[in-house]
C-alpha positions as CSV (number, residue, x, y, z in Angstrom):
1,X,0.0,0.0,0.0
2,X,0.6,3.3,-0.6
3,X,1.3,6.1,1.5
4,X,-0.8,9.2,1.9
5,X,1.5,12.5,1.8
6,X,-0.1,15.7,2.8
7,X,-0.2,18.4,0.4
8,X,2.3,21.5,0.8
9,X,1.4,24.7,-1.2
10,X,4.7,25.5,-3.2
11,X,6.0,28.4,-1.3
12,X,8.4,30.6,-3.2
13,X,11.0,31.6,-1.7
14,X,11.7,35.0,-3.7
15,X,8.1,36.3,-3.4
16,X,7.4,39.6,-1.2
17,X,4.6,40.1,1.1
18,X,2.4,43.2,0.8
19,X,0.4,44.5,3.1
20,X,-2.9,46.1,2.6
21,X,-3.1,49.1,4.6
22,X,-6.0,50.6,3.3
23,X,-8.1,48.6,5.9
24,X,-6.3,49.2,8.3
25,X,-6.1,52.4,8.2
26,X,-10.1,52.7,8.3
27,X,-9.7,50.6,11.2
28,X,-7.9,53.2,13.2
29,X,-9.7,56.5,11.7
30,X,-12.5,54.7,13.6
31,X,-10.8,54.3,16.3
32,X,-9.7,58.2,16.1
33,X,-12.9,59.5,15.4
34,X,-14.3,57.3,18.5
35,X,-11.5,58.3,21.1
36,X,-12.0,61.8,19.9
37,X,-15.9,61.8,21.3
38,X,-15.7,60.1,24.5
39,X,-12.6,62.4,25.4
40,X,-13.4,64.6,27.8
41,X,-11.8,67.8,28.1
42,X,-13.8,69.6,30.9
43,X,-12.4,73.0,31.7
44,X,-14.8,74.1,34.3
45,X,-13.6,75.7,37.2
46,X,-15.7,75.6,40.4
47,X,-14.5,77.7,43.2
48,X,-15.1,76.3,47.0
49,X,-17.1,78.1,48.7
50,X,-16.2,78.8,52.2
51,X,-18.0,76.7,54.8
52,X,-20.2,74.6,51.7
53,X,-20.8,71.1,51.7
54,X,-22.2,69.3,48.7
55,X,-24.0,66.8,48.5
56,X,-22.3,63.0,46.6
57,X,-23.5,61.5,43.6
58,X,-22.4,58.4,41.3
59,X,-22.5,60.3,38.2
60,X,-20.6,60.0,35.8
61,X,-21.2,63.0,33.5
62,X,-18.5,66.0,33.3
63,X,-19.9,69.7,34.1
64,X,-21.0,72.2,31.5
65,X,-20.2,75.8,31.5
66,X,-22.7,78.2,33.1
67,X,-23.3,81.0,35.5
68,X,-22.5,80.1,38.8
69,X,-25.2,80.0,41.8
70,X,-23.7,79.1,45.3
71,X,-26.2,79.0,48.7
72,X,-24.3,78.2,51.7
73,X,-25.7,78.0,55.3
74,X,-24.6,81.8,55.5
75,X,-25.2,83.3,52.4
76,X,-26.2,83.3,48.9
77,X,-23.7,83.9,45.8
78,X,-24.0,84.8,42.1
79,X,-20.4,84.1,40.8
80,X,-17.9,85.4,43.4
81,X,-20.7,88.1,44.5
82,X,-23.2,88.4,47.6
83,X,-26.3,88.7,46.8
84,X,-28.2,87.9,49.6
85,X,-27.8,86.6,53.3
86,X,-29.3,83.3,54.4
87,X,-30.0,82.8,57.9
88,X,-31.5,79.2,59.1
89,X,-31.1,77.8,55.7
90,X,-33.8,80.7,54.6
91,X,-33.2,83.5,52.7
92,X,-33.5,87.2,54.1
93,X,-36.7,88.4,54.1
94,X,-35.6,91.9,52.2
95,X,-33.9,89.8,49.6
96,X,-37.8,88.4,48.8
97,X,-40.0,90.0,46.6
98,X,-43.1,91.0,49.1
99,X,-45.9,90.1,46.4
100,X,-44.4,86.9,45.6
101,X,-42.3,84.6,48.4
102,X,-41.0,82.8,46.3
103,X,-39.2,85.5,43.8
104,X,-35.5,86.4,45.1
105,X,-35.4,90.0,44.0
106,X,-31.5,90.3,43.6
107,X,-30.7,87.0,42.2
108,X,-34.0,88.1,39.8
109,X,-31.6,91.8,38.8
110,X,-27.7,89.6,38.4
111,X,-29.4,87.6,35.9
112,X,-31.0,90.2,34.0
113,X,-27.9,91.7,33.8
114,X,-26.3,88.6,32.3
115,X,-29.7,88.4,29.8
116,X,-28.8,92.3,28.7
117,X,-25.2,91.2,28.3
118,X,-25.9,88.4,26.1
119,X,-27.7,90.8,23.8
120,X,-25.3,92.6,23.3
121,X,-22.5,89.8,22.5
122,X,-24.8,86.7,21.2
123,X,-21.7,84.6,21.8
124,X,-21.9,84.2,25.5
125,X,-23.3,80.5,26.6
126,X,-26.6,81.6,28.0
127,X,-29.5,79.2,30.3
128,X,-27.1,77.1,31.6
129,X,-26.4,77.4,35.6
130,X,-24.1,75.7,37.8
131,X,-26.0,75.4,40.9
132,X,-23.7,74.6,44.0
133,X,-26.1,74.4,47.3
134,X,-25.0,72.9,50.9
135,X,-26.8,69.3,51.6
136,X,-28.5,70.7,54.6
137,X,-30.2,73.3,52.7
138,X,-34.1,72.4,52.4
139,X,-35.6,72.2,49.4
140,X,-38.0,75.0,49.9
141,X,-35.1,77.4,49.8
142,X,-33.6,75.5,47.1
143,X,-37.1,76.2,44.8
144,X,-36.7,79.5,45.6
145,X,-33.5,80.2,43.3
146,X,-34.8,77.8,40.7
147,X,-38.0,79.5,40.4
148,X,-36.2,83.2,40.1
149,X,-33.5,81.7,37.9
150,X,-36.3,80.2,35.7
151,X,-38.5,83.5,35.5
152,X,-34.9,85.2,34.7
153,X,-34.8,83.0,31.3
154,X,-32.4,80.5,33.0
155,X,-34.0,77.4,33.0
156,X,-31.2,75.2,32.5
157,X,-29.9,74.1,36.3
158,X,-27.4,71.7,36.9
159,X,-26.7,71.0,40.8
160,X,-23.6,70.3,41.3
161,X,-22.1,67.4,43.5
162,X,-19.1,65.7,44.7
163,X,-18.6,62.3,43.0
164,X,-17.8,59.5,45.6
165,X,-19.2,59.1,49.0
């Protein structure tokens, strides 16, 4: 009987090998253009404010840009400015409108200013706030400034917490 021999391609020995890199290449645009828009390049910068706690949260998103609204047990902030005093997490009485209690006067005038600004130069981000409050803060006082910054043409509010515990 004959033996059985497995068949061998005839492999030449003076052949090249070329690569197709056209693939490849369409592979790793991909992969570019899907790094590219998962990067995250936040460059928001959040002052502390003195004697503020936030609250935590497990998010996972990045900030936006936006005005900046900070209440703290002793006071109430647009930007880097005092607005308004807060006394047992409640807002001072002269800082509310007396026809509505639920209107914050000065916060109401900051962000008009802001609106009249952004008339002016169209290419200021405009509706978005960053909304930093204390975790002891109740939530009536809290619907307070949402319900000014809302009537001000600001109805974009983003609280802002600390990731972790």
């Amino acid at each position: 009987m004959r033996r059985r021999t497995r068949y061998k391609p005839a492999v030449k020995r003076n052949q090249t090998f070329t690569l197709n890199v056209t693939s490849m290449t369409d592979m790793f645009t991909i992969l570019l253009v899907f790094l590219l828009q998962t990067y995250s390049s936040s460059t928001v910068e959040l002052d502390p404010v003195k004697g503020l706690r936030l609250p935590s949260s497990n998010t996972e998103k990045n900030p936006v840009d936006g005005i900046k609204i900070s209440i703290s047990p002793t006071e109430l902030k647009f930007d880097k400015k005092t607005i308004a005093a807060v006394q047992n997490n409640n807002i001072e009485q002269a800082a509310i409108d007396p026809n509505d209690s639920e209107f914050i006067k000065p916060l109401f005038d900051e962000l008009q200013k802001i609106n009249e600004a952004h008339k002016l130069t169209p290419d200021v981000k405009i509706g978005k706030v960053l909304f930093q409050a204390d975790q002891d803060v109740p939530y009536g006082t809290l619907r307070k400034i949402m319900y000014t910054a809302s009537m001000a043409g600001f109805p974009n509010l983003k609280l802002v917490t600390v990731v972790g515990n």
